[in-house]
N, C-alpha and C positions, 0 to 999 in steps of 0.2 A: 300649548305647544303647536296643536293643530295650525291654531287663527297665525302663527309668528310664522311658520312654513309657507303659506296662501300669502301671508301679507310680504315676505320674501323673492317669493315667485313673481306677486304681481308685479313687484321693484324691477325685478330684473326681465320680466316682460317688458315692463316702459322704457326699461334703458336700450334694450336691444332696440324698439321701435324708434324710440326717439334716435340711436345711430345710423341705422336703416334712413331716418328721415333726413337727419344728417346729411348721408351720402348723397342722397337724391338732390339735396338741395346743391351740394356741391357741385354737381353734375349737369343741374341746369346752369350753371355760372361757367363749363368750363364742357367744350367740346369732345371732349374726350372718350366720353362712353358713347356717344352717338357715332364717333369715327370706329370704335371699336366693333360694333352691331354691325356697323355698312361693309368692314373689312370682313366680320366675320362670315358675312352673309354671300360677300364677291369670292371668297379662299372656297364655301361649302359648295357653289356654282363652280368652281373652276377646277377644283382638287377631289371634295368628296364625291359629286356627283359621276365625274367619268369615272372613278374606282367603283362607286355603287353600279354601275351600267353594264359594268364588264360580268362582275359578278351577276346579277341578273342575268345577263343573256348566256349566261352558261346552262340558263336550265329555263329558257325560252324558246320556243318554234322558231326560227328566223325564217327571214323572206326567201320562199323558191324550196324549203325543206319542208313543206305539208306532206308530200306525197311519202318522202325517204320515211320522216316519222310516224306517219300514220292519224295526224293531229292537227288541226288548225292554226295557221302563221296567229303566235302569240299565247299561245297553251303552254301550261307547264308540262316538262320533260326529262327524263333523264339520258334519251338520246347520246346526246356528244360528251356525255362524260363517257356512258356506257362504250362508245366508240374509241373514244381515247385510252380507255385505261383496262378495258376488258373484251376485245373484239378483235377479231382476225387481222386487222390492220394497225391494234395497238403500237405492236413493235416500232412500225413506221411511223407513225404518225406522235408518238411519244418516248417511248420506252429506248429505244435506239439515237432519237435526239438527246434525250436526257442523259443514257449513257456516254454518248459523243460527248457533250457538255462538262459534266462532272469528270472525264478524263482528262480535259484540257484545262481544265477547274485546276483540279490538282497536281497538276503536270508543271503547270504556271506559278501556283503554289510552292511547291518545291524547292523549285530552280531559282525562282527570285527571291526566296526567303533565304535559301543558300550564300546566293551572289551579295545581295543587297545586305544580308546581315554582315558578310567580312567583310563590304565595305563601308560599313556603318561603323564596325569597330576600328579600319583602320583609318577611316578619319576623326574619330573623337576620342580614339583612346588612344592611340600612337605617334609619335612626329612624323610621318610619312613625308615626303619629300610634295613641295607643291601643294601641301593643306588646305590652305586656304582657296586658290585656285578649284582642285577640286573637287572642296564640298560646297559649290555654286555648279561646274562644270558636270557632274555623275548627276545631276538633276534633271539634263533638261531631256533626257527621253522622256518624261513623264510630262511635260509641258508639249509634246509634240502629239498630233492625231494620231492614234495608233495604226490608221489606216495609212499611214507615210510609211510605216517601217514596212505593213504588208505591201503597196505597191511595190518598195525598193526589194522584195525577198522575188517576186515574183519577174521581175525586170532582170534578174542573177537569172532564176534557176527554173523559169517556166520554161515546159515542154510543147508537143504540138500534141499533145491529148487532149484541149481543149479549142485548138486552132488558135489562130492569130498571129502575131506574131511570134517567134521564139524569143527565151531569154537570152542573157551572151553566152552563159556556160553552153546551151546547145549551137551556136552558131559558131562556137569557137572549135566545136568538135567533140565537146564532152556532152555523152546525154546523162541528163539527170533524168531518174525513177521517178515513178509518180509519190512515192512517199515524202521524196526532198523539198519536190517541187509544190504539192499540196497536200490539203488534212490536216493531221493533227501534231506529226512533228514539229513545220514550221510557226503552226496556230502556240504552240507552247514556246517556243521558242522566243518570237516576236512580242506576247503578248509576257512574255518574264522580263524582256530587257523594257518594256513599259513598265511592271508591278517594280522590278530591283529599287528605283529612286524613289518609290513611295516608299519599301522596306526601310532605306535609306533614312528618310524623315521623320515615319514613325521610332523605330526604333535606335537612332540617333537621340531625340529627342529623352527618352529611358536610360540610355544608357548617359548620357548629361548628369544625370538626375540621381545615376549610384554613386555612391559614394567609394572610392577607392582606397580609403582607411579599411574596408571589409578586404580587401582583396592582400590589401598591407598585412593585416592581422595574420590573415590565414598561410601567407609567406613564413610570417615571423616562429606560427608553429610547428613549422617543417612541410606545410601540404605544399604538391608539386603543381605544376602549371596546370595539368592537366585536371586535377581534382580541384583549384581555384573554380575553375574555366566550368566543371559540370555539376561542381555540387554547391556554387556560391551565385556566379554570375549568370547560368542560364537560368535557375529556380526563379530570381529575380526580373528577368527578364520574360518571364514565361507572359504575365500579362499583356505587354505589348507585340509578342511572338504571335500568341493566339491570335491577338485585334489584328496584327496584320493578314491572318491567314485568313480572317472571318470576310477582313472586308475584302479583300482581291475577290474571294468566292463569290459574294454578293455582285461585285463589279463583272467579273468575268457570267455569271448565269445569263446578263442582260446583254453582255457584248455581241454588236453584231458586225460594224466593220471588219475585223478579222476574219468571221467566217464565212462573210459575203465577198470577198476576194479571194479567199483559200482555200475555203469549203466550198461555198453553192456549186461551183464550176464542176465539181466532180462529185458531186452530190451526198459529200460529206456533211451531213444538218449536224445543226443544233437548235436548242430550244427556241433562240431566237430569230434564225433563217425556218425552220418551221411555222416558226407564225407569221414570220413574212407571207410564206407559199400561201399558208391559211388565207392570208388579206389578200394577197396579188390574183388567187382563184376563188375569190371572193364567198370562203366558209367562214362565214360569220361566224356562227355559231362553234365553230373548232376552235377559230381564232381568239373566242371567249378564252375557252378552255383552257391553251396554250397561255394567252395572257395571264390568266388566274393562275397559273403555277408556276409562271415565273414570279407574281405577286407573292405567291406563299413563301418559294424561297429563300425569296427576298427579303420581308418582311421576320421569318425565322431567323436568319443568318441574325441581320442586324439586333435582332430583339435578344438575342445570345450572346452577342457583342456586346452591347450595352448593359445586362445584368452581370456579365463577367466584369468588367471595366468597372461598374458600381461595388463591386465585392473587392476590388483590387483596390479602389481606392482607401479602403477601409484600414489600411498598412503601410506605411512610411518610413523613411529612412534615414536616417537620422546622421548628421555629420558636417564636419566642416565644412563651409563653402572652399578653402581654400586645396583642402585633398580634393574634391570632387573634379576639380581640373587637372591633375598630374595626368603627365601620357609618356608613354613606356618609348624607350628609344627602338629603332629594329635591328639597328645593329648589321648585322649579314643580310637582313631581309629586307633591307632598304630597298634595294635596284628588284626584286622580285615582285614585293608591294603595290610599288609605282607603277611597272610595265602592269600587275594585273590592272588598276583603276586606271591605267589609259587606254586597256585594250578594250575595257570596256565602253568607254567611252567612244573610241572609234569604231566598234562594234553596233552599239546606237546610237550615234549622231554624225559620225563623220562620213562612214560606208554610205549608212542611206539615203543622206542630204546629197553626198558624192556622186549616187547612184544613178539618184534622181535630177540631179542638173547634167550629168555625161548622159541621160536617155534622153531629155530633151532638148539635146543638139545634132543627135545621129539620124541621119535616113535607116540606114539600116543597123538593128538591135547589137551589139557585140564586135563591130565591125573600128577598128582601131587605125585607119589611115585618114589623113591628110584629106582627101575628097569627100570623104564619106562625115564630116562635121559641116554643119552651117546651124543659124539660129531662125530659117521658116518656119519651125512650128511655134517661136515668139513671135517674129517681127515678120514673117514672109506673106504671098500673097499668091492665088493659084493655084494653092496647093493639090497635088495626084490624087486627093481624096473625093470622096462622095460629098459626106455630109460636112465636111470642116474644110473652108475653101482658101481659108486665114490663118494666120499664126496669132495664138490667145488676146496678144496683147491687139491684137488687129481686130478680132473676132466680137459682132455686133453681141453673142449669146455672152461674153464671155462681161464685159460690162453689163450686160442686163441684170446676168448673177450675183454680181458683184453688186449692183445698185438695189437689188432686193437684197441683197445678205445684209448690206448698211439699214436700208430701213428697216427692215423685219426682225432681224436682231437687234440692231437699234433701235426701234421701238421697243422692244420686250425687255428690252435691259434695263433700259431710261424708267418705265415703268418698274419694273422690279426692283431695280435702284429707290426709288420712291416709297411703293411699295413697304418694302424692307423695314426705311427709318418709320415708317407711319406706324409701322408692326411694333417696332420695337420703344417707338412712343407711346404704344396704349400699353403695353404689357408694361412698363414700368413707371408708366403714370398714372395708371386707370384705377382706382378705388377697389374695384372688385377685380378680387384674385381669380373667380373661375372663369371671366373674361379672358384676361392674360393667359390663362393655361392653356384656354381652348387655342387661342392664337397661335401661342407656342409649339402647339403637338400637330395641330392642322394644318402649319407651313412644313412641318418637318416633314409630315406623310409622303412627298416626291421621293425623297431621299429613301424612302422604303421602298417604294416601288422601281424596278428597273425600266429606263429611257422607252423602248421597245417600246415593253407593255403600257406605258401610261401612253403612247401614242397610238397602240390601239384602242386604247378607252375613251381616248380625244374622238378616234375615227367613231366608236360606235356610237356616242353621245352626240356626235355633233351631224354626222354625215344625213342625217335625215332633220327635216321641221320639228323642232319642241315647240311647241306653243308661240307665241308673238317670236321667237327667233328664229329665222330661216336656217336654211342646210349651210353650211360652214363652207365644208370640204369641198377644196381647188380655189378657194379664196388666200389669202396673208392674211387674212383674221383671224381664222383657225392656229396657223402657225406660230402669230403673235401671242394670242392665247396658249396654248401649249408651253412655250416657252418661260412665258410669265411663271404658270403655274411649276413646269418643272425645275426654275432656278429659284424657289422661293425659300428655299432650304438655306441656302447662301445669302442669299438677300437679309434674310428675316433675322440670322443668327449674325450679323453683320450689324444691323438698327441695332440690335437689344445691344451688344456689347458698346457699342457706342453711346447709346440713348443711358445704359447702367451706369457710364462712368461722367454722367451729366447731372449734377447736382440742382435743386428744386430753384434756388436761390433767384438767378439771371431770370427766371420767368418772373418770380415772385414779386420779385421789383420792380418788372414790368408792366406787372397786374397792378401793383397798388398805384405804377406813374399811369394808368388807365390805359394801358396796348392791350387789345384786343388778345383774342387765338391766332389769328393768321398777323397779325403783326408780329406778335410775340416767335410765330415759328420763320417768316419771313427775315427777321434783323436781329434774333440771336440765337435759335436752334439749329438752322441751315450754316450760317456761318461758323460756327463753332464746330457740326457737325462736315462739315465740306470735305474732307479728305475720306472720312468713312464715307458718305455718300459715293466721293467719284469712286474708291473702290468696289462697294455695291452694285455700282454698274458695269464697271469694266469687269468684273471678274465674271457676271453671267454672258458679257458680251464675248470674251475669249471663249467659257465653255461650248456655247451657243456656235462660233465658229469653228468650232473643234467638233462638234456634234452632227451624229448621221443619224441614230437612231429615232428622233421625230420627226425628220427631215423625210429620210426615204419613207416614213409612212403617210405623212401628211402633208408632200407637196408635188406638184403636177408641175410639167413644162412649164406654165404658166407662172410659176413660182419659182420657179430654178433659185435656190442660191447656189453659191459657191461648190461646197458640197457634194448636193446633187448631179450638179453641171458635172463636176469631176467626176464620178462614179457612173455617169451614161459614158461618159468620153472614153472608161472603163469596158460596159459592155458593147460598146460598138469597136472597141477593141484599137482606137486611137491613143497607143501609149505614150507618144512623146507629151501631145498637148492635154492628158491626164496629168500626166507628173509635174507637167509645168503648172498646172492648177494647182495642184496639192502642194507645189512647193509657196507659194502666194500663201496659202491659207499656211502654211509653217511658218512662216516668216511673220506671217499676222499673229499668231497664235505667240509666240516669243516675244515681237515688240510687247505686245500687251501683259504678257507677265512681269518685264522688265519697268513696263510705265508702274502698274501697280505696286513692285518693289520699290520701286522708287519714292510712289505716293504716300505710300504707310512706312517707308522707312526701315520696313525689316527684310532682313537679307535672307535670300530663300534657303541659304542653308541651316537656320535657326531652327527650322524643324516645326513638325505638328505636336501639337499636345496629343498625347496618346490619354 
């Protein structure tokens, strides 16, 4: 019995080996695992390594701190945590960011899960007047930089407590209080009518997908609207309820345009203007600190996201396809309905886009005569100013921006685009599954980390000599790098879903008529794959043009994109040819979602898989 055990084992000892040898062999015949090693080794350089650096230098000496700590630049410490979270200056430097944070957090939360969920239900469950219109039309605040909606808030209702110019409400005679005009009212405000069209997609998408034979049933047993509504259809909706509330929180802990227009000025922080101060007074070492916990946050939210959403899927519902589309007439509530989803809609997109083109034609802010319009801060020349002597479209800085925002972002994109289908060619080509995984979980890792933070992990990794690599920072390498890595989330789950629905076959026949690897990916996987590709790219390319958060940490005058350029135009307190900027990158930001809609075919009111 013994010898038939051993002489079993040894069988299946060879068998293993001889598949082992198998694979190997396969591997030398076909590029695949060798692209997969180089990728994984470029994602471990580009993604792990700043995340492992930040961590480190949270409990490292940093440069110019020997004396404060008591320790030699490069000693282990616990220092700047002890200062952060336990020392006289905690409150300021954490504990009061954090609190500021999590009030706007949930404040945003709220108000957009409010808004955005009735009108989630009253475009896919009701005939609402203009349906189709606007469930394309209630989306596109969330296609817009969020820092468009805060310039146009400020352009209303700023005061002269911070100087500058006033906005119209004071010029017109009304003063607004410092609560209207910044902090944390308009921070929720602005940053709800951005989260409402996400609530919109997510939970549009859920509500698609109940079935309205449940809601029929429970009619037919006598339950009233209201016991329908709270003990049938929110229970069921609870999982994409929570994923929306999880992720805005995760989205809002990193957000920093908002409170760098509406906070910094009056010295309302949060977590992510905190570590701005951290880098711009260059404490490394806090700005560790500060990074690593918006990482944690981060990282938690989503990982609670994701184990809820895996537990949720576990339960389906079952039903006709043809009930699940019925939608309820409104009856009396028609002309109510309508006027609410248009006022919303004028509320984020008409007001601020309107705002923002009437401030970039006035001399003076508020001021509503005939004289007082002309288009110098577009097309004028001479301008009364110091440092802007041109109207943008004249302005030598204002293409320069522009000509780096094309390459820089076009570079990172075009790459990440690439990138992406490569990624998503070894994970479902590549023989070995722990290849694929690692790929799969090590592009996603951006997506955990909020913009901010991973752009100070770029600065702390890159800003000094590693070895054969020079200092990065104040170059567009740096930038392009950062980029890459932080749109690889999108990219990467871009390849695989493309590269999944690509069958073995087209190569196979390729390989036996003798095409090589790059023949074979040259003349039938890029072709076949070309519309997922160009979307690959444009979609990090709009992000990337929408994005401040690696921008203001990682680029100098020298580097101005778009952006940037907008946000000095900001602090030097030039509002007309600020807005004018920001409305260019709107308009950029919009064309580009519309090319992509167009590219893949699917209409943006279709909704996300929750």
């Amino acid at each position: 019995m013994v010898a038939i055990d051993k002489q079993a084992t040894r069988k299946e000892t060879g068998f293993g080996f001889r598949k082992l040898r198998h694979r190997f062999a396969v591997a030398t015949r076909d590029p695949v695992i060798a692209i997969g090693f180089l990728l994984a080794a470029i994602f471990a350089f580009l993604i792990l390594a700043p995340v492992i650096s930040i961590l480190v230098n949270v409990a490292i000496v940093q440069i110019g701190d020997a004396a404060r700590t008591r320790a030699p630049e490069g000693a282990w410490t616990f220092y700047y945590l002890t200062r952060a979270f336990a020392s006289r200056m905690s409150s300021i430097l954490l504990w009061q960011p954090l609190l500021n944070t999590a009030s706007v957090a949930l404040g945003a939360i709220v108000l957009s899960m409010s808004v955005g969920g009735v009108l989630a239900w009253l475009i896919n469950r009701t005939e609402i007047a203009g349906r189709g219109w606007l469930a394309t039309a209630l989306i596109i605040p969330f296609m817009l930089p969020t820092w468009t909606l805060a310039l146009a808030w400020t352009t209303i209702f700023k005061n002269r407590t911070v100087g500058g110019q006033p906005g119209w409400l004071e010029n017109l005679g009304f003063a607004t209080p410092d609560w209207l005009a910044y902090g944390r009212l308009p921070m929720i405000v602005i940053l709800s009518l951005h989260y409402a069209p996400f609530v919109i997609l997510i939970l549009g998408s859920a509500l698609q997908r109940l079935d309205a034979q449940l809601e029929d049933s429970a009619r037919i047993l006598g339950a009233s609207r209201r016991r329908v509504a709270f003990q049938i259809v929110l229970p069921l909706m609870r999982p994409a309820l929570l994923s929306c509330g999880l992720l805005i929180l995760a989205d809002c802990i990193g957000e920093f345009a908002v409170p760098y227009v509406l906070g910094l000025p009056v010295g309302f922080d949060t977590l992510s203007t905190s570590l701005y101060r951290a880098i711009s007074t260059r404490q490394t070492g806090m700005a560790a600190v500060m990074a690593a916990v918006i990482m944690t946050i981060g990282v938690l939210t989503l990982y609670i996201d994701t184990r809820m959403m895996r537990e949720a899927r576990r339960f389906a519902i079952i039903g006709g396809k043809g009930a699940m589309d019925r939608r309820r007439a409104l009856g009396r509530w028609q002309l109510p309905a309508a006027g609410f989803a248009l006022v919303f809609f004028a509320i984020g997109v008409v007001i601020p886009l309107g705002t923002l083109f009437l401030s970039t034609i006035m001399r003076i802010p508020g001021r509503f005569t005939p004289e007082n319009f002309t288009f110098d801060y577009w097309i004028g020349s001479n301008l009364d100013t110091v440092a802007l002597r041109d109207g943008i479209l004249l302005a030598p800085e204002f293409w320069s921006a522009g000509l780096n925002t094309l390459i820089i972002i076009g570079s990172a994109s075009l790459a990440s685009g690439v990138l992406g289908l490569l990624v998503g060619y070894v994970v479902i080509r590549s023989p070995f599954a722990t290849l694929g995984a690692f790929l799969r979980q090590i592009t996603f890792m951006p997506y955990l980390v909020p913009g901010i933070a991973f752009a100070a992990a770029f600065l702390t990794l890159f800003a000094v000599p590693r070895g054969p690599i020079p200092a990065l920072y104040g170059t567009s390498i740096i930038l392009i790098l950062a980029l890459i890595a932080d749109q690889m989330p999108f990219a990467s789950r871009s390849g695989i879903a493309a590269m999944a629905q690509l069958g073995k076959e087209p190569e196979e026949a390729a390989r036996v008529a003798g095409a090589g690897w790059w023949r074979r990916m040259i003349s039938i996987v890029l072709p076949i794959q070309k519309r997922a590709l160009a979307s690959a790219i444009l979609l990090p390319f709009i992000s990337g043009i929408k994005g401040v958060s690696l921008f203001i940490i990682l680029a100098v005058p020298a580097t101005d994109v778009l952006t940037t350029y907008s946000l000095r135009l900001v602090d030097y307190n030039y509002t007309q040819a600020a807005n004018a900027v920001v409305l260019m990158i709107a308009l950029l930001a919009l064309a580009g979602t519309i090319l992509i809609n167009r590219l893949t075919g699917n209409g943006i009111a279709k909704g996300l898989e929750s």
